[in-house]
C-alpha positions in Angstrom: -32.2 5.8 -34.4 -31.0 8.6 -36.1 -28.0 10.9 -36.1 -28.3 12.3 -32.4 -28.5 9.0 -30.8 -25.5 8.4 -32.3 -24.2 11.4 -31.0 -25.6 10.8 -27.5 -23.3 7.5 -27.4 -20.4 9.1 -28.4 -21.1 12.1 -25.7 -21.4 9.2 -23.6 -18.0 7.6 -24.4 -16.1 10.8 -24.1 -17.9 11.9 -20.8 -15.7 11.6 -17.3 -16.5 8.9 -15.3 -17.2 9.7 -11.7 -14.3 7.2 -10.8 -11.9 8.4 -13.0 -12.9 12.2 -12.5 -12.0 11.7 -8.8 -8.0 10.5 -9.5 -6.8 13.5 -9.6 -8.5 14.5 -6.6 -6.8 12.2 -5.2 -3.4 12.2 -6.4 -2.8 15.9 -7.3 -5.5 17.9 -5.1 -3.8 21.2 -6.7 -4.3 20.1 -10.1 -7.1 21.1 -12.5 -7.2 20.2 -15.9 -6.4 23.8 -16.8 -3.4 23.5 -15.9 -2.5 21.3 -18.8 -1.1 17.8 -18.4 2.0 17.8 -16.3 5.7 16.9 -18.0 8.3 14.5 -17.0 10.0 16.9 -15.5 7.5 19.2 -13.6 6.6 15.6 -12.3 10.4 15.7 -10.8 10.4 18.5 -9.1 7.2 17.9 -7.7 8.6 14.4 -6.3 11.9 16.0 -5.1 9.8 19.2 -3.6 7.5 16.9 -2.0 8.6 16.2 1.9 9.9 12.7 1.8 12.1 14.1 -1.1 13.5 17.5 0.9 14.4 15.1 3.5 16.1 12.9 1.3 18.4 16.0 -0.3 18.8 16.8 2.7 20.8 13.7 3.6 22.5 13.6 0.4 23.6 17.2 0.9 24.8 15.8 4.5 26.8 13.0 2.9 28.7 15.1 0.4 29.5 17.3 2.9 30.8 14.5 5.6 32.4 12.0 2.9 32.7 8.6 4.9 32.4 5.1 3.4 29.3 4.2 5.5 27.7 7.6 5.4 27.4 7.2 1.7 25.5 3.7 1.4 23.2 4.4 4.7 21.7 7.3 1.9 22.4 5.7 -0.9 19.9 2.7 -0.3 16.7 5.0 0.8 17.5 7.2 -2.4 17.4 3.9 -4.3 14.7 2.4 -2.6 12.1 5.7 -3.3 13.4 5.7 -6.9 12.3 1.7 -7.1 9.3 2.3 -5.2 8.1 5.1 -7.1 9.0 3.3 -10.3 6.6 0.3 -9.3 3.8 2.7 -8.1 3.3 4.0 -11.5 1.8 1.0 -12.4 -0.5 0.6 -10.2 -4.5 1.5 -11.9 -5.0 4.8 -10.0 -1.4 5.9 -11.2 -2.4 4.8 -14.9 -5.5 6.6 -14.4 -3.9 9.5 -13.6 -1.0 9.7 -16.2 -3.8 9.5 -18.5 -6.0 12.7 -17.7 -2.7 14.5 -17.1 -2.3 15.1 -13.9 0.6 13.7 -13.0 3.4 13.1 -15.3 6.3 10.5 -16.6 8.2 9.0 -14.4 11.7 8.5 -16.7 13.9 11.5 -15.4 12.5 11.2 -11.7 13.9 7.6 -11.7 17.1 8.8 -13.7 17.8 11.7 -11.6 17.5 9.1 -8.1 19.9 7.0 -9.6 22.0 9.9 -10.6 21.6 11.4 -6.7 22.3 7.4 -5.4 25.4 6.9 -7.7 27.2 10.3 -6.7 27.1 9.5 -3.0 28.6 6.7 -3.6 31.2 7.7 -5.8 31.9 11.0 -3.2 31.9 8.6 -0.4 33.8 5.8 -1.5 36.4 8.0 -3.3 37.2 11.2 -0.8 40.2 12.5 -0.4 42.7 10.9 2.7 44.6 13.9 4.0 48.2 13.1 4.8 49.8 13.9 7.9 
């Protein structure tokens, strides 16, 4: 019992475990841990680059084009609805996992940028100019 047992167990501790070693596998199959962990806001373009969120721009783009009243809240509630559903994913333990090796990053200016997107197309839409005859 003498000093390299004791560094065995912290070895050990420090060690990957298969399950967590596989998160970011899983989440972020591009990542490696060379990379460096990723930042709040590398984490937002990778959400708004990813397909679900090109489609989504794509829509708003649409709906600031064409301003109409009901244009506006038909994209407004999807923007709204990925940004709540991508805040409540975070907390689920493979997320958590993978916030903590790095791999995927915080979620704060994702959420605040959605919100951002949603509240414009609403303003745009519910504001446009009327042209007069």
């Amino acid at each position: 019992m003498g000093p390299v047992r004791g560094w065995l167990i912290a070895l050990a501790a420090l060690a990957p475990l298969p399950a967590t070693a596989e998160v970011c596998g899983e989440v972020r199959p591009g990542w490696t841990p060379s990379d460096g962990p990723v930042g709040a806001l590398a984490e937002a373009g990778y959400v708004l680059g990813s397909p679900l969120g090109v489609i989504l721009l794509a829509f708003v783009l649409l709906a600031m084009i064409w301003p109409r009243r009901w244009l506006a809240v038909v994209v407004a509630l999807p923007v709204l609805a990925f940004a709540a559903l991508f805040f409540l994913a975070r907390r689920a333990e493979l997320a958590v996992l993978a916030m903590g090796e790095g791999c995927i990053g915080g979620i704060g200016p994702t959420v605040a940028i959605l919100i951002l997107i949603a509240a414009a197309v609403l303003v745009r839409g519910f504001t446009a100019r009327r042209r007069q005859p």
